[in-house]
C-alpha positions in Angstrom: 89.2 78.0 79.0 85.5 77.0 78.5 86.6 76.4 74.8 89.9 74.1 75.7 87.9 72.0 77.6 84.9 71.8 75.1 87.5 70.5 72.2 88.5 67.9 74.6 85.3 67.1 75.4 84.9 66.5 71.6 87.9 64.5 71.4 87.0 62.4 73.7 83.6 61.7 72.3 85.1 61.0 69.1 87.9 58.4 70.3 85.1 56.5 72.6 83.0 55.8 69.1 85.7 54.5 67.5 86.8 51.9 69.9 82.9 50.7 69.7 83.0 50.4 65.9 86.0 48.1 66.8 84.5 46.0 69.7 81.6 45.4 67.7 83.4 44.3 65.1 85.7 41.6 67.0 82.0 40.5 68.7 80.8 39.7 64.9 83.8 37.7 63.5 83.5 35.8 66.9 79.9 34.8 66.4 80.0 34.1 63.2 83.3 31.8 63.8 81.0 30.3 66.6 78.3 29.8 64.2 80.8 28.5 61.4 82.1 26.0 64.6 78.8 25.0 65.1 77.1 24.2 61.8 80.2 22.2 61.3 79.9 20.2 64.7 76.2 19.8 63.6 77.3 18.3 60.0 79.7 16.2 61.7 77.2 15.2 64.2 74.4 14.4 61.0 77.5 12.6 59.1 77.8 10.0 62.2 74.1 9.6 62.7 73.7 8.7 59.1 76.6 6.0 59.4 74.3 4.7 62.2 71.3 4.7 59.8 73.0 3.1 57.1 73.2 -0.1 59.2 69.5 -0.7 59.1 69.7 -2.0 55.5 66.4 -3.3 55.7 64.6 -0.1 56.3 67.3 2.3 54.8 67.0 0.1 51.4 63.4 -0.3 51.2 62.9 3.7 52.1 65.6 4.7 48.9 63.3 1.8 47.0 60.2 3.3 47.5 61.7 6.8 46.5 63.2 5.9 43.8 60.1 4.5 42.4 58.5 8.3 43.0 61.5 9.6 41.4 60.9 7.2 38.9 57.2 7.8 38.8 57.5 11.5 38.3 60.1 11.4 36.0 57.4 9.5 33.8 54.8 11.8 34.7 56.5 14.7 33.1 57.8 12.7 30.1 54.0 11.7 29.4 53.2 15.5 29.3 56.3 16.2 26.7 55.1 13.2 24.6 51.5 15.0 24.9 52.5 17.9 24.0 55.0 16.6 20.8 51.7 14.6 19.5 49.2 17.4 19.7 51.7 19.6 17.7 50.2 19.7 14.4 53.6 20.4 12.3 56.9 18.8 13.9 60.6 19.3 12.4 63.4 16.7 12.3 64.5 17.4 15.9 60.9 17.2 18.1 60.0 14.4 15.7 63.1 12.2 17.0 62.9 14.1 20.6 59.1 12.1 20.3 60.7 8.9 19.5 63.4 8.7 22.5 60.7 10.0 24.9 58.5 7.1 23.9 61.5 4.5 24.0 62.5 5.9 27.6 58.7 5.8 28.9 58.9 2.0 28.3 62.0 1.9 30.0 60.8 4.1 32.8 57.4 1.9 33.3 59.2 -1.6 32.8 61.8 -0.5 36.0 58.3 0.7 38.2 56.8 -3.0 37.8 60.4 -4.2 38.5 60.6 -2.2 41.7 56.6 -3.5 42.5 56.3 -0.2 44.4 54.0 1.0 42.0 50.6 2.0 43.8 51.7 0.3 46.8 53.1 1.9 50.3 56.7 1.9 51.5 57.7 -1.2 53.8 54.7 -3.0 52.5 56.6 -6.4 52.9 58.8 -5.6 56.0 55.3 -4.0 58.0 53.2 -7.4 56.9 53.4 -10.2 59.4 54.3 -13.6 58.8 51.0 -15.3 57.0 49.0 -18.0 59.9 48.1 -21.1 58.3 44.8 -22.2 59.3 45.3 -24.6 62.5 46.5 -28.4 60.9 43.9 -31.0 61.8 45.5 -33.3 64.3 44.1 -36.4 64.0 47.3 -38.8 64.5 50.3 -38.9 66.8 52.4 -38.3 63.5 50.2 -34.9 63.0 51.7 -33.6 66.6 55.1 -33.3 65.1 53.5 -30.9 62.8 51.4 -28.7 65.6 54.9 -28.7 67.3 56.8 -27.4 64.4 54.2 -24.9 63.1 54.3 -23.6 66.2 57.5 -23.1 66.2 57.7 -21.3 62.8 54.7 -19.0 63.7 57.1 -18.1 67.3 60.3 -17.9 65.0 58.1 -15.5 62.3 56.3 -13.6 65.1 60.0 -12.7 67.2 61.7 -12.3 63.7 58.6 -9.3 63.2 59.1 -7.8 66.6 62.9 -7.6 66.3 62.0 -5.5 63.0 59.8 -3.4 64.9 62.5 -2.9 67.3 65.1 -1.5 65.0 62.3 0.8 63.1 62.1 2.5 67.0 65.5 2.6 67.4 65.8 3.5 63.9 63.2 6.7 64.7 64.7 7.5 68.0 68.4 8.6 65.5 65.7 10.6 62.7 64.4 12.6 65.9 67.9 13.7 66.4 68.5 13.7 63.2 65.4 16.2 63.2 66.4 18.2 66.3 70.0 19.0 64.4 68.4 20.3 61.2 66.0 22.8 63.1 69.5 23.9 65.0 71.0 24.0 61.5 67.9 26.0 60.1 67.9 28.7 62.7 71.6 29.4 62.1 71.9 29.3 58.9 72.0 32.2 56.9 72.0 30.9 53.5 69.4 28.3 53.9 71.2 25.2 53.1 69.8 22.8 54.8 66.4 23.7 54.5 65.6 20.9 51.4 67.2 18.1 53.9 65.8 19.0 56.8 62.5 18.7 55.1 63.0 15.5 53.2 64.4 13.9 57.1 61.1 15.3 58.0 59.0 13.2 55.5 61.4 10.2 56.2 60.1 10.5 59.8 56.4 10.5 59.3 56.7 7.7 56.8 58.6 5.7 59.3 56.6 6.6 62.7 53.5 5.7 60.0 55.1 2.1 59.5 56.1 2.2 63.6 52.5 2.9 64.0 50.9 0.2 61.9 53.8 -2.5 63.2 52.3 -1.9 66.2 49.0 -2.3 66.2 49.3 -5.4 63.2 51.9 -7.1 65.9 49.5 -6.6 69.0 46.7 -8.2 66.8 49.2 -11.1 65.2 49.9 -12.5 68.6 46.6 -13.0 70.1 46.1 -14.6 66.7 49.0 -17.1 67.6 48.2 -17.4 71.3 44.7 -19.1 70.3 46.4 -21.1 67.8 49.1 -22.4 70.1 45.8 -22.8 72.6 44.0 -25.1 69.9 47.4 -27.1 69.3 47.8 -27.7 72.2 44.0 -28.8 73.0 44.7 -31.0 69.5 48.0 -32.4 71.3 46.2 -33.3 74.6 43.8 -35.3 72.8 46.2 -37.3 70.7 48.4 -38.0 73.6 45.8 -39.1 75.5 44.2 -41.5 73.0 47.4 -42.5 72.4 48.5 -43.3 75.8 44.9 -45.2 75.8 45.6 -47.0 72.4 49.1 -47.8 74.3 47.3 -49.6 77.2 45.1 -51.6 74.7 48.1 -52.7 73.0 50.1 -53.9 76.0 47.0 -55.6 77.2 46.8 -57.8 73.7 51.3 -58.5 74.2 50.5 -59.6 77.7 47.7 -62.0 76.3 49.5 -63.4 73.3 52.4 -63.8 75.9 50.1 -65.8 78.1 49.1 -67.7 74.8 53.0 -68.3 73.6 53.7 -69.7 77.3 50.6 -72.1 77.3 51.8 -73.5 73.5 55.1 -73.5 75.2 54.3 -75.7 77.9 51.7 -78.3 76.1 53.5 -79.0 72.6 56.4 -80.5 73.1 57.4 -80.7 69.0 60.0 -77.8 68.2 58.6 -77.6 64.1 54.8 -77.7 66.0 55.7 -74.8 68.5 57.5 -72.6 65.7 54.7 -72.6 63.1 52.8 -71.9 66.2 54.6 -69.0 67.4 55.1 -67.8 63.7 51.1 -67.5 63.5 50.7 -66.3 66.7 52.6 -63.5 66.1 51.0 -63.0 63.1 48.2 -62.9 64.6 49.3 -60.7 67.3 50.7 -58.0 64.7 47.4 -58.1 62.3 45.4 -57.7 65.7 47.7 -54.2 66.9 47.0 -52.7 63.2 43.7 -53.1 63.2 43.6 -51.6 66.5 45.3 -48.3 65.0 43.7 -48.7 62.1 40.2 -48.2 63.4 41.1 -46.0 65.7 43.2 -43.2 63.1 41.0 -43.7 59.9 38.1 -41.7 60.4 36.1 -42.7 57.6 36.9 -45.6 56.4 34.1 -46.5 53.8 36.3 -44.0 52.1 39.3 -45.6 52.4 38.0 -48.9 51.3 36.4 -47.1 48.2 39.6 -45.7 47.1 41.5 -49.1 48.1 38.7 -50.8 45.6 39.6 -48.5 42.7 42.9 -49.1 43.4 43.0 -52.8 44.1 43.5 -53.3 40.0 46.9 -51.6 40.0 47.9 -53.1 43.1 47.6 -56.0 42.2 49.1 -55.8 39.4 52.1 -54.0 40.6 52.4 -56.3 44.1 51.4 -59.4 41.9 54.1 -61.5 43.9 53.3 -60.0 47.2 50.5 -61.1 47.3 50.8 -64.5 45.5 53.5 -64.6 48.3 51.4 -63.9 51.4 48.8 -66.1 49.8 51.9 -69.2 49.3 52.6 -68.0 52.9 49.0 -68.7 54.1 49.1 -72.3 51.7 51.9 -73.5 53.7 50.9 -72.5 57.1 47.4 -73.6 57.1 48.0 -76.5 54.8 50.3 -78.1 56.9 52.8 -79.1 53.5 55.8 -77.3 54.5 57.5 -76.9 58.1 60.0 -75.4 59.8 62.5 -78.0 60.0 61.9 -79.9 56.6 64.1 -81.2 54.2 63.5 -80.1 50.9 63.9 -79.7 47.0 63.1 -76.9 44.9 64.1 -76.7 41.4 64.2 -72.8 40.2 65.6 -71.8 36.7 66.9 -75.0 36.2 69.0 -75.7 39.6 68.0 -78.0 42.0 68.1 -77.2 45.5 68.4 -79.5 48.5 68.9 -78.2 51.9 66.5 -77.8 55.1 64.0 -75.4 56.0 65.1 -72.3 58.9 62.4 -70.0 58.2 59.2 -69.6 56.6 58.7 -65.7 56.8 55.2 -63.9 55.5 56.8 -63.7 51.8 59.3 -66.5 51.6 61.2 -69.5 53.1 64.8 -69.4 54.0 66.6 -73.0 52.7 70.2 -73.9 54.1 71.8 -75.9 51.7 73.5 -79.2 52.7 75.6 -81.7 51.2 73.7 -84.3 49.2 73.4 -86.1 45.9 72.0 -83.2 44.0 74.8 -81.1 45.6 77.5 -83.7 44.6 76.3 -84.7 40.8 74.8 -81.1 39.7 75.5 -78.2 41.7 79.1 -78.9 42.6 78.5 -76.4 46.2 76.2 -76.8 49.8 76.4 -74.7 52.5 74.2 -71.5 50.7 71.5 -69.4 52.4 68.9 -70.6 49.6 65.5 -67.5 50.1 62.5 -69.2 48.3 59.4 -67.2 47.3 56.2 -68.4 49.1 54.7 -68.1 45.8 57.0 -71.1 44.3 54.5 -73.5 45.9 51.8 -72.6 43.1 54.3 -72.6 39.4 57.2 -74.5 40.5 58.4 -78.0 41.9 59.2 -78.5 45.7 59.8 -82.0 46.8 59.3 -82.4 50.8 61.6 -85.2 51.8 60.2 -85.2 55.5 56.4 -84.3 55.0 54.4 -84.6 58.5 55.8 -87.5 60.7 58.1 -89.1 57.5 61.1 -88.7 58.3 62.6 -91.2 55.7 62.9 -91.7 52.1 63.7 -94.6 49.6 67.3 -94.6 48.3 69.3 -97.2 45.8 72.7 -98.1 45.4 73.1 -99.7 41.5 75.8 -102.4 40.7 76.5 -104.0 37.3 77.6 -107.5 36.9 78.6 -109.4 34.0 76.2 -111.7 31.9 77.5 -114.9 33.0 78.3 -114.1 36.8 75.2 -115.5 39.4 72.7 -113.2 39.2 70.7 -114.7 41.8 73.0 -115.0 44.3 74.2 -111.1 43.6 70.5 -110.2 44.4 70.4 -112.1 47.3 73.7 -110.7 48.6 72.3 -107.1 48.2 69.2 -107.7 49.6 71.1 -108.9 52.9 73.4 -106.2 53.0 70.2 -103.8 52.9 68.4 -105.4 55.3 71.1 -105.2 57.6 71.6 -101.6 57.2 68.7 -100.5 56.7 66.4 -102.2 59.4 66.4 -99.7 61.7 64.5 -97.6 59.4 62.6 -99.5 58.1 60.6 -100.3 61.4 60.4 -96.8 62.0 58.9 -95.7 58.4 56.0 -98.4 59.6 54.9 -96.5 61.8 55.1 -93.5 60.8 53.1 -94.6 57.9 50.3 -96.3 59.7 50.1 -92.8 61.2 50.0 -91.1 57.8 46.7 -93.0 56.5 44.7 -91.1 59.0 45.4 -88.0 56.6 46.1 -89.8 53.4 44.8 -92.8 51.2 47.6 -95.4 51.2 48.3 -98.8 49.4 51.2 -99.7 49.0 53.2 -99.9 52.5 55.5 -102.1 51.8 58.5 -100.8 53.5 61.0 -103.9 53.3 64.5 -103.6 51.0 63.3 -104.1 47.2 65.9 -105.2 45.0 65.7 -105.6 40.9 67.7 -107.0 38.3 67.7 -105.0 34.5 69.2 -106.2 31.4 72.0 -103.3 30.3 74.2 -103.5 27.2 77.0 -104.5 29.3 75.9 -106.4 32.1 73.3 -107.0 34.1 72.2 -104.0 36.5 71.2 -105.1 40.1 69.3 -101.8 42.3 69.0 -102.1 45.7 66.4 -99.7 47.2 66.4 -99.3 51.1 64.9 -96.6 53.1 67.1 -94.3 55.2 67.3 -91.2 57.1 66.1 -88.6 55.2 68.7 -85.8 56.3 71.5 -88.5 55.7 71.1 -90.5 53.0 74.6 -90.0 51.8 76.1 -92.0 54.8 74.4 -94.6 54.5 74.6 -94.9 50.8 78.4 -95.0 50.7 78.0 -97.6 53.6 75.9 -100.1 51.9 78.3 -99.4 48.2 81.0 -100.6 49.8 79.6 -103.9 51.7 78.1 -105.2 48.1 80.9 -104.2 46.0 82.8 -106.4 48.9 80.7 -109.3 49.1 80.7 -109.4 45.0 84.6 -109.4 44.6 84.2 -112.4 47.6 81.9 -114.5 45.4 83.9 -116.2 42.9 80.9 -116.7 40.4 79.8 -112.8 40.3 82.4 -110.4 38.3 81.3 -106.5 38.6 80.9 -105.4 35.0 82.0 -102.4 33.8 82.7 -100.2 30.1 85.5 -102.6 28.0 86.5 -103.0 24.8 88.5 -106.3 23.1 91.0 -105.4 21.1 92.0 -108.8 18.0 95.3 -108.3 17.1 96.9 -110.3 13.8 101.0 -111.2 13.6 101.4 -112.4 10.6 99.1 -111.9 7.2 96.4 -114.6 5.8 97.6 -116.4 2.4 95.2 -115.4 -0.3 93.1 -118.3 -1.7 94.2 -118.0 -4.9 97.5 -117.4 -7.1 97.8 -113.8 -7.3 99.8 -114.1 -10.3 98.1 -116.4 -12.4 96.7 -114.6 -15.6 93.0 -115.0 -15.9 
């Protein structure tokens, strides 16, 4: 009995040890399935963080920059040992002799790629990590300048938030290496065949470098904005102060309108002449304008000995260059103060062989403004009227301008010329004309008596004879009779075809005066003239 039950005993021992070999068993292929499950949930996990990475190009190019310049580096490194080595080695065959020659040929290659990558002794992120450079603060010393302050400003904001957004992805960037970092130490202390170990310590080195650039971004962008908040404080000061002397130069200015307005309403109210009050507007305005720019000019050139220095060295060139300009201001300044040309004025000016008749709208700093009108010259040599004619100021020194209504003359002489026949009454022709002028012409002629008694107060006149003036020529085909009469300067032609028509009338009246004009007698012969002599007879 004691034996029966000490084999089952045994049995039962035995059958209990093998179902624990088994259990223990199943508990391994479940762990290491668990494990296998997890280190590929963790490479999954790495795989979607570095898709997350990879859209920091700035950072994630510049890191694989900088280590490929160490790759780079080393690579060299060890070539420049081998190429040691070869040359030290008294006897080389064939093969180490052209081994020698590629390694030289490839450290070239190898040093011209470091200088291309400019990492060479140089940290990684060197020109993300470095701030936007601060110009030194502009000198503000016109309202022009505070466009500049404004927009510098603006740049140095722009550069400063573009440098904290970096420094904002480099933290988010670190915050996916830490669990990047936490993964691989997961990955590490499961697996068996040390796999991951050479990533998990290169992610480790990419931290440090990065929290090393994190580090200095922070302390360079604390330090880069107090450095812009005192420049946008000095701007600003600058700013101030040009807005206010501007707002004070503004003041001065309206002061100086409101007193050439005064001055335009008295020349307004006490000259009564429209040419008078134009020129006298046109120079008070002038006036006016030169007074506002010296005004800023004073005020905005700080030194201006300087400026006239350089303006003296300069004055050669200019002048050559601005020859007319100034000729022109200078024919402006002629006219104006002279008193030869006015607004208003009928005139001639012959340029590049055209003659030019028409009255004067505008005399402007640099030239006058002529509108053409229909007159003799228009009708015998230009064949048009009615053109915007611009003059050059400068005219009045090198080329001819006839002023057919200079100061209070407002007339000018004009002739009509007739031709009669040698044996028509010459007398009585002139006398005829002279009456027909007379008649017509009267009115004008008691007004150019005046106005020319008024005229010797400025000028030296002797001969004042105003009345008609009519003389006789001897032409080839008659004799010429020219009646000269003075008339309204701005139309002569009306009266001219007026007083045409009453002589040629009173002429063709008269039965003793024949108008003469171009003929030719033409002898003609019916029959032949006998000759003298026999022109048969034999001599």
């Amino acid at each position: 009995m004691k034996i029966l039950s000490i084999l089952l005993l045994i049995s039962s021992v035995l059958f209990a040890n093998e179902i624990t070999a088994e259990e223990l068993k199943a508990n391994a292929e479940l762990k290491e399935r668990q494990r296998v499950t997890k280190v590929i949930e963790y490479v999954r996990t790495l795989q979607n963080l570095e898709n997350e990475i990879s859209k920091e190009k700035v950072w994630t190019k510049s890191y694989a920059s900088y280590m490929t310049s160490l790759d780079v580096r080393n690579s060299l490194q060890k070539i420049k040992k081998r190429i040691k080595y070869l040359k030290n080695k008294a006897k080389k065959n064939l093969s180490q002799q052209d081994e020698l020659n590629a390694l030289i040929s490839k450290e070239r290659i190898l040093a011209s790629q470091i200088e291309k990558l400019k990492k060479k002794n140089t940290a990684p992120f060197s020109k993300i990590i470095t701030p936007p450079s601060i110009e030194d603060r502009p000198s503000i010393s016109n309202p022009f300048d505070i466009f500049a302050g404004i927009s510098l400003k603006k740049t140095l904001t722009s550069g400063y938030n573009d440098y904290i957004k970096r420094k904002n992805e480099l933290t988010d960037l670190i915050a996916i290496l830490e669990k990047e970092k936490m993964i691989y130490n997961e990955l590490t202390s499961i697996d068996i065949d040390n796999k991951y170990d050479i990533d998990s310590s290169k992610k480790t080195k990419q931290l440090e470098r990065f929290k090393t650039a994190l580090d200095t971004m922070s302390v360079t962008a604390e330090v880069y904005q107090k450095r812009l908040e005192i420049l946008e404080i000095n701007i600003n000061k600058d700013i101030e102060v040009q807005v206010i002397k501007l707002g004070k130069i503004g003041v001065v200015v309206l002061i100086v309108f409101f007193v050439f307005f005064i001055l335009r309403l008295f020349v307004k109210k006490y000259i009564t002449d429209n040419e008078r009050f134009y020129m006298a507007n046109k120079f008070i305005t002038f006036i006016n304008v030169t007074i506002i720019i010296l005004i800023l000019f004073f005020n905005y050139i700080e030194n201006v000995s300087y400026l006239v220095t350089i303006l003296g060295f300069a004055s050669a060139g200019i002048a050559i260059a601005m020859k007319d300009w100034f000729m022109s201001i200078l024919g402006w300044l002629v006219i104006v103060i002279g008193g030869s040309i006015h607004v208003g004025d009928r005139i001639r000016v012959d340029m590049d062989g055209m003659k030019y008749v028409g009255d004067v709208m505008d005399i402007s700093l640099l030239r006058m403004t002529i509108l053409e009108d229909i007159t003799l010259t228009a009708i015998m040599k230009n064949r048009r009227a009615g053109r915007i004619i611009f003059v050059p100021n400068n005219f009045v020194f090198t080329r001819m301008i006839a002023n057919y209504t200079h100061s209070s003359l407002k007339t000018v002489w004009d002739g009509v010329h007739l031709t009669i026949t040698f044996d028509s009454n010459h007398k009585k022709a002139m006398h005829l004309a002279k009456e027909i002028v007379k008649k017509y012409s009267k009115g004008y002629t008691d007004i150019t008596r005046k106005q020319l008694n008024k005229l010797r107060n400025q000028y030296s006149l002797k001969n004042t004879n105003v009345e008609p003036r009519i003389f006789s020529f001897i032409e080839p085909n008659g004799i010429s009779i020219d009646s000269w009469y003075l008339t309204n300067a701005y139309a002569t032609l009306t009266l001219r075809s007026v007083i045409s028509v009453e002589i040629v009338d009173a002429f063709n009246a008269a039965d003793d005066i024949t108008i003469a004009y171009p003929t030719q007698k033409l002898h003609i012969q019916s029959e032949p003239k006998q000759a003298p002599f026999n022109t048969n007879e034999i001599l």
